[in-house]
mmCIF file of the N, C-alpha and C atoms, coordinates in Angstrom:
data_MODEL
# 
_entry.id   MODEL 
# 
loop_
_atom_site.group_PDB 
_atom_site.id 
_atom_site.type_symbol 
_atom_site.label_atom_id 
_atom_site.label_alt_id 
_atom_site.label_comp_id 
_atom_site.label_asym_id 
_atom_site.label_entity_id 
_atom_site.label_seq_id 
_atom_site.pdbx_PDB_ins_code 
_atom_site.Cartn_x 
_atom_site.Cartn_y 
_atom_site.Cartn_z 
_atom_site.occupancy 
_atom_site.B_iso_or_equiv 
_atom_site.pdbx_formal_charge 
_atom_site.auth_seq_id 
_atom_site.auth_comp_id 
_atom_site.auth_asym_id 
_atom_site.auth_atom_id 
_atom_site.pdbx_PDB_model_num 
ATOM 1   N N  . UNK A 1 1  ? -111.256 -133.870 -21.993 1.00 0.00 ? 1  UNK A N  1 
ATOM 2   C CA . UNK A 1 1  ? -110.249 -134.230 -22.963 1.00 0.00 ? 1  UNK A CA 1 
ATOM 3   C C  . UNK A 1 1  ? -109.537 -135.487 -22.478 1.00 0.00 ? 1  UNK A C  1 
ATOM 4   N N  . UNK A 1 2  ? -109.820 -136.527 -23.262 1.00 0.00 ? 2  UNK A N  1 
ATOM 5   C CA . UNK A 1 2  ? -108.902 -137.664 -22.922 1.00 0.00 ? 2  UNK A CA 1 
ATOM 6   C C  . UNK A 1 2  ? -107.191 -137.695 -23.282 1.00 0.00 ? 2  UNK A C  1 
ATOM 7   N N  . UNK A 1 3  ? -106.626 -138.640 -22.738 1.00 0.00 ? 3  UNK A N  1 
ATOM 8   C CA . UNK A 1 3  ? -105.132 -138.516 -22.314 1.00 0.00 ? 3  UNK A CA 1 
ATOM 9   C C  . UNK A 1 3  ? -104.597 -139.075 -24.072 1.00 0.00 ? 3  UNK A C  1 
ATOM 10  N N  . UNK A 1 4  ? -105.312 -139.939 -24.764 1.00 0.00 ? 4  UNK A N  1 
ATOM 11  C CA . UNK A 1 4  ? -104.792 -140.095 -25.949 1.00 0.00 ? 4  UNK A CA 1 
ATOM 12  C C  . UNK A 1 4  ? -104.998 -139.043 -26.692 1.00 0.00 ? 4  UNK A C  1 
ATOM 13  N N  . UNK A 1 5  ? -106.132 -138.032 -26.480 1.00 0.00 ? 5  UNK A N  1 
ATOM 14  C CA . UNK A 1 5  ? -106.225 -136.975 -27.833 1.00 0.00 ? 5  UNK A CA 1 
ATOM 15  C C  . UNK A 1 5  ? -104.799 -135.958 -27.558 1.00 0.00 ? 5  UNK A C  1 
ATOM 16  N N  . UNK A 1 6  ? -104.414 -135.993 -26.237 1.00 0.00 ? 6  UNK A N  1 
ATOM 17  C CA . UNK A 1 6  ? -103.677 -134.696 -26.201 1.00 0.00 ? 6  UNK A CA 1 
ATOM 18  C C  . UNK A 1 6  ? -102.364 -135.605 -26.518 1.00 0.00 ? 6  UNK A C  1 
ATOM 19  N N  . UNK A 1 7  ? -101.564 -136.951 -26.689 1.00 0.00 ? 7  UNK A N  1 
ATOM 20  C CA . UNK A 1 7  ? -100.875 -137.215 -26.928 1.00 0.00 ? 7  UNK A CA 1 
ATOM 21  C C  . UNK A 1 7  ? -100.135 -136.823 -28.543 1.00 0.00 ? 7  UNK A C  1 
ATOM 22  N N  . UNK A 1 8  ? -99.253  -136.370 -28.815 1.00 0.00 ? 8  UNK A N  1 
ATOM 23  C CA . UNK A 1 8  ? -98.725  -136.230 -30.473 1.00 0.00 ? 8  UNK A CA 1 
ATOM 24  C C  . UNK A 1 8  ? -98.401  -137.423 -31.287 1.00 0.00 ? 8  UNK A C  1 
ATOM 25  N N  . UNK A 1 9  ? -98.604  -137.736 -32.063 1.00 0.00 ? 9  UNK A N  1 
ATOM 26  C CA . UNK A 1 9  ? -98.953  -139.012 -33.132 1.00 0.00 ? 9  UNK A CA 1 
ATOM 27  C C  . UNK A 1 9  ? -97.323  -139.258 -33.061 1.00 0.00 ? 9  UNK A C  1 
ATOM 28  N N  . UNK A 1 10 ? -97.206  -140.153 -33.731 1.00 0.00 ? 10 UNK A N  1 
ATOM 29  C CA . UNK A 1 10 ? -95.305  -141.240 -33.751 1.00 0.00 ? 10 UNK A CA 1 
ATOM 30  C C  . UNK A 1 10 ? -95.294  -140.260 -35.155 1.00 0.00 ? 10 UNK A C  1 
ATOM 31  N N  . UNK A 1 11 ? -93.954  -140.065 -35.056 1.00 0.00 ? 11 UNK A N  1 
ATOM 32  C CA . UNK A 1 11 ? -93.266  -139.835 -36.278 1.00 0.00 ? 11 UNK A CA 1 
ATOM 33  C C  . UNK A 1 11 ? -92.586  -141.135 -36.595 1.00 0.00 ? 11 UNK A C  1 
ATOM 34  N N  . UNK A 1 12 ? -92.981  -141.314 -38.116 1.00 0.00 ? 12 UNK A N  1 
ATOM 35  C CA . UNK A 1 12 ? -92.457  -142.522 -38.669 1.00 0.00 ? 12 UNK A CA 1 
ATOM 36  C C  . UNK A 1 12 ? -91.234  -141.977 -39.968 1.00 0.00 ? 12 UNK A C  1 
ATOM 37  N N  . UNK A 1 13 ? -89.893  -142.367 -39.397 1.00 0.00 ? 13 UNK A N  1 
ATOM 38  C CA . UNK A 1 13 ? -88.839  -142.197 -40.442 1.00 0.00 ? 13 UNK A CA 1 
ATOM 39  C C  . UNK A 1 13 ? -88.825  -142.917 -41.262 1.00 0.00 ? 13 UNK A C  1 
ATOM 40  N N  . UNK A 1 14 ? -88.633  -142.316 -42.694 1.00 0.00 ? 14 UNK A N  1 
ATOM 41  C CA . UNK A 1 14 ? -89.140  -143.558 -43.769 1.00 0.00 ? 14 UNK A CA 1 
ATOM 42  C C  . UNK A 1 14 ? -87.616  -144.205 -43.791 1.00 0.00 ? 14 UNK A C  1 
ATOM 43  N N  . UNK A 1 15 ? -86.598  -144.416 -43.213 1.00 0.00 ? 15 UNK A N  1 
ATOM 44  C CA . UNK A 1 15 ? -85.479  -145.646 -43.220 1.00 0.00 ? 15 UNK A CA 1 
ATOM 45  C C  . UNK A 1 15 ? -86.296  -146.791 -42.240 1.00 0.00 ? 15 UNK A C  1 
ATOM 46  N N  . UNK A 1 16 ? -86.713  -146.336 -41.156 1.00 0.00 ? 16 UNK A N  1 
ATOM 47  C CA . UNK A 1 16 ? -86.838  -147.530 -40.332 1.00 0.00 ? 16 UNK A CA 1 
ATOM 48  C C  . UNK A 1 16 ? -87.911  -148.530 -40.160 1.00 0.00 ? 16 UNK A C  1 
ATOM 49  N N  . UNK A 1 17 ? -88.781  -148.054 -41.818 1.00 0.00 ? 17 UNK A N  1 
ATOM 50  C CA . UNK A 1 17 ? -90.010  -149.507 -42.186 1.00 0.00 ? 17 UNK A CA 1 
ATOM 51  C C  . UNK A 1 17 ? -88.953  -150.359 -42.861 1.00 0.00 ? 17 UNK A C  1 
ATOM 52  N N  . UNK A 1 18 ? -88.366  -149.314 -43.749 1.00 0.00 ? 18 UNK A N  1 
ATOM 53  C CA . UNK A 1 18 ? -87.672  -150.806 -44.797 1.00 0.00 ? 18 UNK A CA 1 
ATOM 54  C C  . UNK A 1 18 ? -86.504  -151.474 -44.123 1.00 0.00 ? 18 UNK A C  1 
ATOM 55  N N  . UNK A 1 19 ? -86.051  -150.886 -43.257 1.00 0.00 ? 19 UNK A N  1 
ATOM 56  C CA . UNK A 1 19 ? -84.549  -151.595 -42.280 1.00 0.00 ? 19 UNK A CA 1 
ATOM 57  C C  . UNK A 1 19 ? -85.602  -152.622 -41.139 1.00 0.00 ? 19 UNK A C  1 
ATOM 58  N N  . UNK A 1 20 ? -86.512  -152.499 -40.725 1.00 0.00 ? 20 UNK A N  1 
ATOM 59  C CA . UNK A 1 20 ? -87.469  -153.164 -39.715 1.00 0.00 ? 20 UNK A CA 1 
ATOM 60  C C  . UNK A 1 20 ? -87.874  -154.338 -40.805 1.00 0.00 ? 20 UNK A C  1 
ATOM 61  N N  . UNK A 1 21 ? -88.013  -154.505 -41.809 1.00 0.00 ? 21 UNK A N  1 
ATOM 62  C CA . UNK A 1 21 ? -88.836  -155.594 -42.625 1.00 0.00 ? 21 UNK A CA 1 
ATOM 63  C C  . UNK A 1 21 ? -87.109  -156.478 -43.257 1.00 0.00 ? 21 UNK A C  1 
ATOM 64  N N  . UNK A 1 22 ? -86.323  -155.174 -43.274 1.00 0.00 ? 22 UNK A N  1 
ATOM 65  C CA . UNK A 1 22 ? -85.141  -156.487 -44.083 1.00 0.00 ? 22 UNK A CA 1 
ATOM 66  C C  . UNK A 1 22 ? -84.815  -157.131 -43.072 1.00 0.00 ? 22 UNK A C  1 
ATOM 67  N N  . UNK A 1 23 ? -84.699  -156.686 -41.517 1.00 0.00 ? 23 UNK A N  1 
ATOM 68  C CA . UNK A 1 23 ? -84.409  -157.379 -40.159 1.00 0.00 ? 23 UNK A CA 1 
ATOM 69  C C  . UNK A 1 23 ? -85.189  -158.525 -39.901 1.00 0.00 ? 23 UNK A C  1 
ATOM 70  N N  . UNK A 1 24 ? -86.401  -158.428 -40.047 1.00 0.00 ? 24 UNK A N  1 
ATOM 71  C CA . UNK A 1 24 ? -87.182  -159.641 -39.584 1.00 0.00 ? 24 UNK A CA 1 
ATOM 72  C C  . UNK A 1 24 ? -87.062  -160.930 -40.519 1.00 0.00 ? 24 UNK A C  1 
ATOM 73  N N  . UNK A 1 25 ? -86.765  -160.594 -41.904 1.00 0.00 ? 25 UNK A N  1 
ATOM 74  C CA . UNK A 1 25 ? -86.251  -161.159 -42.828 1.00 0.00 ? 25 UNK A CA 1 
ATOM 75  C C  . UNK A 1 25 ? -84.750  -161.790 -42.696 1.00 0.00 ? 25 UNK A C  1 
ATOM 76  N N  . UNK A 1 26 ? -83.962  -161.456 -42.064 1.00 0.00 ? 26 UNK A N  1 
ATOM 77  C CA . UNK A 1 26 ? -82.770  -161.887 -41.658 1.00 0.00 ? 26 UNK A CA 1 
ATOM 78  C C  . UNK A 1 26 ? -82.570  -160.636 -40.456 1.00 0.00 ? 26 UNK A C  1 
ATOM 79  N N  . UNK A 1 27 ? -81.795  -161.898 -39.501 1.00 0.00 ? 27 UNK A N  1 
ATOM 80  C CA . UNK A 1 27 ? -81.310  -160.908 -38.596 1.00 0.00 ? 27 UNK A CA 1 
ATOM 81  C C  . UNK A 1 27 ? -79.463  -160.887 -38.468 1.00 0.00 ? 27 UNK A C  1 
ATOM 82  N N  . UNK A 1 28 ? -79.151  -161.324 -39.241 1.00 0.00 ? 28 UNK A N  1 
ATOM 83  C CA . UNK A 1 28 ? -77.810  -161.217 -39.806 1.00 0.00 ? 28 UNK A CA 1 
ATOM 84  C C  . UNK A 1 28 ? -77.369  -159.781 -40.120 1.00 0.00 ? 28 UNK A C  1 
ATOM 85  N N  . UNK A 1 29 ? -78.575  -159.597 -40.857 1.00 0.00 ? 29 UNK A N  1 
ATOM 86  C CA . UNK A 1 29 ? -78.628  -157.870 -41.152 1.00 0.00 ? 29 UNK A CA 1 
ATOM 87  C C  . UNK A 1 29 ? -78.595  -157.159 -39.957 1.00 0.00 ? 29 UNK A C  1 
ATOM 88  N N  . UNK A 1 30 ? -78.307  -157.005 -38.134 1.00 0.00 ? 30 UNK A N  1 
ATOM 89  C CA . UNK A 1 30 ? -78.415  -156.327 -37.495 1.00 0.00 ? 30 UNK A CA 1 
ATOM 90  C C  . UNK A 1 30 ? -76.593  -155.999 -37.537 1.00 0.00 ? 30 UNK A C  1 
ATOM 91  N N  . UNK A 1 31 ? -75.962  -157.559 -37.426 1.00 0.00 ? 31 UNK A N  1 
ATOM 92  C CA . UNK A 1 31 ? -74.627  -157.433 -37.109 1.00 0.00 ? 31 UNK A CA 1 
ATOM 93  C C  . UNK A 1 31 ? -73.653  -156.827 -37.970 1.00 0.00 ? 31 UNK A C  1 
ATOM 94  N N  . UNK A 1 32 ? -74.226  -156.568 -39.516 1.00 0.00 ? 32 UNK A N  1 
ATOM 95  C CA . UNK A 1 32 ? -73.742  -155.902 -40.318 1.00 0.00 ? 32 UNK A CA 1 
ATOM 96  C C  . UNK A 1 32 ? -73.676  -154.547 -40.158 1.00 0.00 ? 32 UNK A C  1 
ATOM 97  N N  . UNK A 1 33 ? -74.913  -154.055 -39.882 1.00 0.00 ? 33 UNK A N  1 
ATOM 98  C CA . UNK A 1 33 ? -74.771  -153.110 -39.423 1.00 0.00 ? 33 UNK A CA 1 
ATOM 99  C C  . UNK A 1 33 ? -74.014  -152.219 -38.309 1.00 0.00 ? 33 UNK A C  1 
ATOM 100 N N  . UNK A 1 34 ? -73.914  -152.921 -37.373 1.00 0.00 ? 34 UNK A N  1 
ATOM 101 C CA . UNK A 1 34 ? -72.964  -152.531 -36.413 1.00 0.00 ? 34 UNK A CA 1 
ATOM 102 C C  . UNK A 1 34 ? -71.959  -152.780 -36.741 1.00 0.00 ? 34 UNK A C  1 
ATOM 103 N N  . UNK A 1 35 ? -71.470  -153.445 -37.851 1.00 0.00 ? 35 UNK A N  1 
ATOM 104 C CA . UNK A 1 35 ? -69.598  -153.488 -38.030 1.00 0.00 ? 35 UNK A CA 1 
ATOM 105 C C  . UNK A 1 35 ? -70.046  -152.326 -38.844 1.00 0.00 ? 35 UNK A C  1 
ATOM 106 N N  . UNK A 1 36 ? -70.586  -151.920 -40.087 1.00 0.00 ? 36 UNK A N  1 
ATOM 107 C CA . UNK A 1 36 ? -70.566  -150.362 -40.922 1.00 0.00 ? 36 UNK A CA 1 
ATOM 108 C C  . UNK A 1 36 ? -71.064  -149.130 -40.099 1.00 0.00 ? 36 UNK A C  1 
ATOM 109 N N  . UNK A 1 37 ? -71.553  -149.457 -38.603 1.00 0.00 ? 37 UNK A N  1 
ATOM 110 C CA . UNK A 1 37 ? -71.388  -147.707 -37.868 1.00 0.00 ? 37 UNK A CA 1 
ATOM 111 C C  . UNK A 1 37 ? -70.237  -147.750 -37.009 1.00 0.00 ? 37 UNK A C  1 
ATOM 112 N N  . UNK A 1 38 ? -69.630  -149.347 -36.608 1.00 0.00 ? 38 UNK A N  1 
ATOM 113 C CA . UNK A 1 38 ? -68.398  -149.177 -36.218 1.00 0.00 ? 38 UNK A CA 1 
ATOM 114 C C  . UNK A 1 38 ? -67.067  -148.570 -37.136 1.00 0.00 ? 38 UNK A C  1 
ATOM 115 N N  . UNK A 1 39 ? -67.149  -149.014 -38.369 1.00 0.00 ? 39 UNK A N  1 
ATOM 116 C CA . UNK A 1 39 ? -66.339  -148.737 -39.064 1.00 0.00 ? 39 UNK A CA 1 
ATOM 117 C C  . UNK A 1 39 ? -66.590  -146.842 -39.257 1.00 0.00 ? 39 UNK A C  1 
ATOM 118 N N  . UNK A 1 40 ? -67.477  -146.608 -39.552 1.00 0.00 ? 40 UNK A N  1 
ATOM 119 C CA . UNK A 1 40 ? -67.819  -145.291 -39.560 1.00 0.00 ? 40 UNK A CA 1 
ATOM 120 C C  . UNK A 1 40 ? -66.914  -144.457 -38.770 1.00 0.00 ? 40 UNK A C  1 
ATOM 121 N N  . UNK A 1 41 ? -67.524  -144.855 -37.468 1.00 0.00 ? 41 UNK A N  1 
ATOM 122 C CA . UNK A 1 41 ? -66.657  -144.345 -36.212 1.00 0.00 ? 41 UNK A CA 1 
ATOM 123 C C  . UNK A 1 41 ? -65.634  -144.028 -36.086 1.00 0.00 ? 41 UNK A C  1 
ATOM 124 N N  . UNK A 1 42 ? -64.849  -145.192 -36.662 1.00 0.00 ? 42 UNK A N  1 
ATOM 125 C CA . UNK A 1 42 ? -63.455  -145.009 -36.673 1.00 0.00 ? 42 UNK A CA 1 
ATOM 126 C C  . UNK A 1 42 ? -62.688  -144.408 -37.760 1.00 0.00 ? 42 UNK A C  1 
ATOM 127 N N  . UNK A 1 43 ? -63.438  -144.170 -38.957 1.00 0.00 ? 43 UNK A N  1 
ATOM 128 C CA . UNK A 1 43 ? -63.126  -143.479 -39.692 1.00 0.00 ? 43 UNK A CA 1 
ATOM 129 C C  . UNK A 1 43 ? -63.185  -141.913 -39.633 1.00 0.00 ? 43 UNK A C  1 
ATOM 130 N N  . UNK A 1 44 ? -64.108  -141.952 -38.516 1.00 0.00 ? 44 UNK A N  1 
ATOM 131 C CA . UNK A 1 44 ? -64.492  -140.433 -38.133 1.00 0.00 ? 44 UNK A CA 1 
ATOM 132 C C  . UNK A 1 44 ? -63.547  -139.982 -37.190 1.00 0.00 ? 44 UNK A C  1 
ATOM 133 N N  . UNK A 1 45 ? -63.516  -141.124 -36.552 1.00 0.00 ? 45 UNK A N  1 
ATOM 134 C CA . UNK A 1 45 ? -62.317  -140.495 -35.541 1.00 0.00 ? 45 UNK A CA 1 
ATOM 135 C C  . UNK A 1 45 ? -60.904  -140.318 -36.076 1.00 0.00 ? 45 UNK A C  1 
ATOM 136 N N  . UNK A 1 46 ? -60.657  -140.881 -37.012 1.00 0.00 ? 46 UNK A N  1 
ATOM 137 C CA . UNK A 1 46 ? -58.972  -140.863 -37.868 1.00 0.00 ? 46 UNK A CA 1 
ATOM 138 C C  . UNK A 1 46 ? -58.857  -138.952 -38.596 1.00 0.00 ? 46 UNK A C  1 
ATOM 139 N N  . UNK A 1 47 ? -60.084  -139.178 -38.537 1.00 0.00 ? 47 UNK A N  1 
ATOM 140 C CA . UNK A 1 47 ? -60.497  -138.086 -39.482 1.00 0.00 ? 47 UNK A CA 1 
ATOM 141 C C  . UNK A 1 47 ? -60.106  -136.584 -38.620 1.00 0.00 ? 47 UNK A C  1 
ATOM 142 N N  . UNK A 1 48 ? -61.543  -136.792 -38.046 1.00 0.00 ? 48 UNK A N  1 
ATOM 143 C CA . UNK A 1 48 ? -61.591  -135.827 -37.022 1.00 0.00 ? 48 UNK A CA 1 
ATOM 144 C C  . UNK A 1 48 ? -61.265  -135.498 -35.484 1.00 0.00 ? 48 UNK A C  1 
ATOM 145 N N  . UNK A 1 49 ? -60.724  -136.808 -35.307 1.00 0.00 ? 49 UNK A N  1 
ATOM 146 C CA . UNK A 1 49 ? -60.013  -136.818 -33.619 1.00 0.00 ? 49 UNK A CA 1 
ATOM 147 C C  . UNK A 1 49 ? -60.990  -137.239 -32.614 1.00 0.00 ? 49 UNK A C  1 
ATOM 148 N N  . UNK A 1 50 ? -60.683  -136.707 -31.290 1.00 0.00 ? 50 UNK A N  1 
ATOM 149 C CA . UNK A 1 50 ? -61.838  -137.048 -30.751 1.00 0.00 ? 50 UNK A CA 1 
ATOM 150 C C  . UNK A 1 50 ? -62.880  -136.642 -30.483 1.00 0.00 ? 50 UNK A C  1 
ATOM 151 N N  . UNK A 1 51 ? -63.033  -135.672 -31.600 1.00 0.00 ? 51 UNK A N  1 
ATOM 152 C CA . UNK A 1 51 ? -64.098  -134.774 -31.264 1.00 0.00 ? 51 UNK A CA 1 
ATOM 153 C C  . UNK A 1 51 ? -65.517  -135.679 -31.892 1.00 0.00 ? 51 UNK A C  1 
ATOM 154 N N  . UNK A 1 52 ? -65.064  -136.511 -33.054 1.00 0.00 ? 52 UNK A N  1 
ATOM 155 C CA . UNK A 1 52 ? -66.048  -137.785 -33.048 1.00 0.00 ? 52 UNK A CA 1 
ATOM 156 C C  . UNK A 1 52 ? -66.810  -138.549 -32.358 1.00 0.00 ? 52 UNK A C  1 
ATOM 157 N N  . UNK A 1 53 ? -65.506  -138.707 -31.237 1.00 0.00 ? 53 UNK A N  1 
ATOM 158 C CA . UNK A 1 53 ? -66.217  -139.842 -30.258 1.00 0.00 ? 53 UNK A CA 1 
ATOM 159 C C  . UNK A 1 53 ? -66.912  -138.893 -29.287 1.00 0.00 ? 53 UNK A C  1 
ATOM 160 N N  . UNK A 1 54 ? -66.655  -137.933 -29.034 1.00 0.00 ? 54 UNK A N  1 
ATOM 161 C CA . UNK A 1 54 ? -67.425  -137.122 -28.293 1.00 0.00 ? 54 UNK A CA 1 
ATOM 162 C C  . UNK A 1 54 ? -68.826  -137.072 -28.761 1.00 0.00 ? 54 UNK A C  1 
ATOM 163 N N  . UNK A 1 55 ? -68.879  -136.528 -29.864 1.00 0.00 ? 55 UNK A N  1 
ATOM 164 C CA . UNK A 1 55 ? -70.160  -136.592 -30.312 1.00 0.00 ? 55 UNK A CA 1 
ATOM 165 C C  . UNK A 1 55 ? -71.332  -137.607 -30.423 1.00 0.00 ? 55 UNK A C  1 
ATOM 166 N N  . UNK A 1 56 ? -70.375  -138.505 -31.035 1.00 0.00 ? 56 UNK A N  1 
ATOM 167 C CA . UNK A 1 56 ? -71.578  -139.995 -30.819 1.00 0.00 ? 56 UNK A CA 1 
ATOM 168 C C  . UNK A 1 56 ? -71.674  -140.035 -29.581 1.00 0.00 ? 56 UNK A C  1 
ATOM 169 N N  . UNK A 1 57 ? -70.897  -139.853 -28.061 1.00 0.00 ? 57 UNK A N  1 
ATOM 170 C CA . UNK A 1 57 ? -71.066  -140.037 -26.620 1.00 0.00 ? 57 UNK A CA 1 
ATOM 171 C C  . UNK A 1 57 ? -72.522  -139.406 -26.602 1.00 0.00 ? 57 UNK A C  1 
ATOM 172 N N  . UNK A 1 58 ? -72.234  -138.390 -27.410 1.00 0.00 ? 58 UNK A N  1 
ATOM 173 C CA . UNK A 1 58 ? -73.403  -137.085 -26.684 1.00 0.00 ? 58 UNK A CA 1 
ATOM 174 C C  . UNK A 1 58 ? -74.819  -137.327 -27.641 1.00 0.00 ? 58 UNK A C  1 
ATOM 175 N N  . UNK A 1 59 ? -74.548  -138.212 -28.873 1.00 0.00 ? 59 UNK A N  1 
ATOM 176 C CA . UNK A 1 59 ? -76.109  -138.771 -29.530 1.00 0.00 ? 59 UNK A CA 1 
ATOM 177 C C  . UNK A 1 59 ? -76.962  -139.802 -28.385 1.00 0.00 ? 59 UNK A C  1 
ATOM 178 N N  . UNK A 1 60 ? -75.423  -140.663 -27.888 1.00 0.00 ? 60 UNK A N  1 
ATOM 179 C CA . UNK A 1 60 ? -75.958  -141.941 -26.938 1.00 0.00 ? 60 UNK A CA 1 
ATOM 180 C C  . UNK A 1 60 ? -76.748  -141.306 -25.839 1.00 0.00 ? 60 UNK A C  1 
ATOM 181 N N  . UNK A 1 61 ? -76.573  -140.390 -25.084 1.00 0.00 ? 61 UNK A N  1 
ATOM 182 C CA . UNK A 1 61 ? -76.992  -139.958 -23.868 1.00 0.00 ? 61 UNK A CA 1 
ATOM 183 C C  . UNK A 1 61 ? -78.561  -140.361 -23.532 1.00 0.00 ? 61 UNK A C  1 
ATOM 184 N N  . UNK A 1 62 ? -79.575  -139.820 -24.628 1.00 0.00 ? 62 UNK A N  1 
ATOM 185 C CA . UNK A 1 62 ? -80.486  -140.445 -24.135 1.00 0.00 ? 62 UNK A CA 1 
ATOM 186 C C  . UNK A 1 62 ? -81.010  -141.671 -24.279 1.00 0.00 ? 62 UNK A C  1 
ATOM 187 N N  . UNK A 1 63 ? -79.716  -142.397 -24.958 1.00 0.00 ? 63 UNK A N  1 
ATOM 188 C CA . UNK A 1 63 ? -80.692  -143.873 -25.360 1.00 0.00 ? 63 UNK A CA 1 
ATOM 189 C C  . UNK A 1 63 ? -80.512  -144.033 -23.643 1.00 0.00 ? 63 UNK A C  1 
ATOM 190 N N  . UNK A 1 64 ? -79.329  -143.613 -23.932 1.00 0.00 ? 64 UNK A N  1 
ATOM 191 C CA . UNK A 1 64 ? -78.427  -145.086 -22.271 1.00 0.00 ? 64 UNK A CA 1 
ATOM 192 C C  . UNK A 1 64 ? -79.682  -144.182 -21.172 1.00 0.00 ? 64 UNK A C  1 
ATOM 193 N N  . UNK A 1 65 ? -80.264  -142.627 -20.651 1.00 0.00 ? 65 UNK A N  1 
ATOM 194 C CA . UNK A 1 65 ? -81.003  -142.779 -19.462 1.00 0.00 ? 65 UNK A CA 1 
ATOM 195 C C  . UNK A 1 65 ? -82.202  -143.537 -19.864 1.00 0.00 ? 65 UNK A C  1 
ATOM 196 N N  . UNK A 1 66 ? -82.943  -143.917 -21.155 1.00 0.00 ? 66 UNK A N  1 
ATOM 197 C CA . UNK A 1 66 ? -83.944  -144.628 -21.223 1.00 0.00 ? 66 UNK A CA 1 
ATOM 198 C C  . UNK A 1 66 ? -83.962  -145.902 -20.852 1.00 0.00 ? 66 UNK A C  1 
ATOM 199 N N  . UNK A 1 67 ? -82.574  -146.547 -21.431 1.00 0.00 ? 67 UNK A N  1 
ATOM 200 C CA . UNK A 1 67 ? -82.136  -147.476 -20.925 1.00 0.00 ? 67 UNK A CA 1 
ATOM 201 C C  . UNK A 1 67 ? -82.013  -147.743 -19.632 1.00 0.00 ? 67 UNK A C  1 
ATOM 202 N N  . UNK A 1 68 ? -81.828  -146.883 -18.793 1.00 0.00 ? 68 UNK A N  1 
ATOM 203 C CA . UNK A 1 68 ? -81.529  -146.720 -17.078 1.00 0.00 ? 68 UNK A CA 1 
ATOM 204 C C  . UNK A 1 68 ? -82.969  -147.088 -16.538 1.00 0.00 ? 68 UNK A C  1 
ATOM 205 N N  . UNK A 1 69 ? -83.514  -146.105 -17.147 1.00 0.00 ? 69 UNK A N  1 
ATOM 206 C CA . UNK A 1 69 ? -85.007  -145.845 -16.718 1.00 0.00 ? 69 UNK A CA 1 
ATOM 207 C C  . UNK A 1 69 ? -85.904  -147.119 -16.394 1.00 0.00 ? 69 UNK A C  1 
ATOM 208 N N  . UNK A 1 70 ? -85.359  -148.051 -18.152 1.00 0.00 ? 70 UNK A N  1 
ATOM 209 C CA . UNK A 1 70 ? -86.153  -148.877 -18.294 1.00 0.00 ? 70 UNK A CA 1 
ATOM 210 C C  . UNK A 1 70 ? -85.915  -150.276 -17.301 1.00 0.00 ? 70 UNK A C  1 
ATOM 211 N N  . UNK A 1 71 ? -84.445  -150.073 -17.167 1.00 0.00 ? 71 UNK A N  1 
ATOM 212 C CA . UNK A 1 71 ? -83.973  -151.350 -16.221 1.00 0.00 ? 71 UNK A CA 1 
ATOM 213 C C  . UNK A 1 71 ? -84.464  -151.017 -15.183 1.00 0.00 ? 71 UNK A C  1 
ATOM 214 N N  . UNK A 1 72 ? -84.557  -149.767 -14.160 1.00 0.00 ? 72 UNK A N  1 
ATOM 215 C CA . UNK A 1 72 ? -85.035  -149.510 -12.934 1.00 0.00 ? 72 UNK A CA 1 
ATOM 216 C C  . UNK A 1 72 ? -86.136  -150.132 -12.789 1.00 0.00 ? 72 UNK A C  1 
ATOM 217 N N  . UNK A 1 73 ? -86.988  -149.976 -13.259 1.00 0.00 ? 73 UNK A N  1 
ATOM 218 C CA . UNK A 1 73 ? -88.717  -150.169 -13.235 1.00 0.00 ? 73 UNK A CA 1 
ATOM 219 C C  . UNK A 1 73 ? -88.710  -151.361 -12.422 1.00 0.00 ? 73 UNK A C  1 
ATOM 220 N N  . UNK A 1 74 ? -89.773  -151.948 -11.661 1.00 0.00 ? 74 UNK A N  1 
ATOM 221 C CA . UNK A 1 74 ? -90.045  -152.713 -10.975 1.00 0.00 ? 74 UNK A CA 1 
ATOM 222 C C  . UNK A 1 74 ? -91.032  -153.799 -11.723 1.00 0.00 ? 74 UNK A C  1 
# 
C-alpha cells in the first residue's frame, strides 16, 4: 500500500474557491476583510464580553502551532 492511497483526499469548502479567485483578482479584497472580522470581533465582544475573545484565542490555537512548526523547520 502506497503512502498516497492511505492519505484522505482535501476537503474543499465551497467559500474558499470563490474568495481565492476574487483575491487573486484584487488583493485589496484581503484587507477588507480583516477590517469586517475585526469589526466582528468587537462587536462580539461588546456583546458578549470576553468570553468572545476567548474563543477566537481558542479557534487561533492551531493556526499559530502550525505556524510555529512551520517557522522552526530548517
Amino acid at each position: 500500500m502506497s503512502l498516497s492511497a492511505s492519505l484522505p483526499r482535501p476537503v474543499y469548502l465551497p467559500i474558499l474557491t470563490p474568495l481565492s479567485r476574487a483575491v487573486s483578482q484584487d488583493i485589496n479584497l484581503v484587507f477588507y476583510i480583516m477590517v469586517v472580522l475585526l469589526t466582528l470581533l468587537v462587536l462580539a465582544v461588546k456583546i458578549w464580553g470576553l468570553v468572545a475573545l476567548t474563543m477566537a484565542a481558542l479557534a487561533l490555537v492551531p493556526v499559530m502551532f502550525t505556524l510555529f512548526v512551520i517557522l522552526t523547520l530548517p
